[in-house]
C-alpha positions, 0 to 999 in steps of 0.5 A: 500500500502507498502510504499518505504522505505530507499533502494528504495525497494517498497514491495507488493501493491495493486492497483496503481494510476499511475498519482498519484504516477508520481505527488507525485513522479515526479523525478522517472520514473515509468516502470510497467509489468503486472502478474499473481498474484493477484495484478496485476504486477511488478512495478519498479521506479527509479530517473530520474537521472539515465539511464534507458531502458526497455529489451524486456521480454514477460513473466509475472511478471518480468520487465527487464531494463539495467541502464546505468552507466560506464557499464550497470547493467541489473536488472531483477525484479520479482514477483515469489511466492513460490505457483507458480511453473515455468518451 
């Protein structure tokens, strides 16, 4: 597994033991969407602290979520390899 550095960023993991990372995380919200690729999805954590809600999206591999600051930031993060072509 890649681990979460500085920026927050998670990188490319493979499988995911969700109740150990809500424990050994407990001040992350974890939001998941499933995907085409080979490991399964797109994983996106972020501090309890901050607003967030989940934006309907039916496709693959992108989980989208609006925080909630003085304005909403809506963040839309993918998993889209260069193999994979979409339309």
């Amino acid at each position: 597994m890649t681990p979460i550095n500085n920026n927050g960023f998670l990188g490319e993991v493979e499988r995911v033991d969700f109740a150990l990372m809500s424990a050994a995380l407990s001040n992350r919200n974890v939001l998941y969407q499933s995907g085409e690729n080979a490991h399964g999805g797109v994983l996106v954590m972020v501090r309890k602290d901050i607003s967030a809600v989940r934006v309907s999206c039916s496709l693959p591999s992108i989980c989208a979520l609006d925080l909630q600051f003085d304005q909403t930031i809506r963040l839309i993060p993918m998993y889209a390899p260069e193999s994979k072509t979409r339309n």
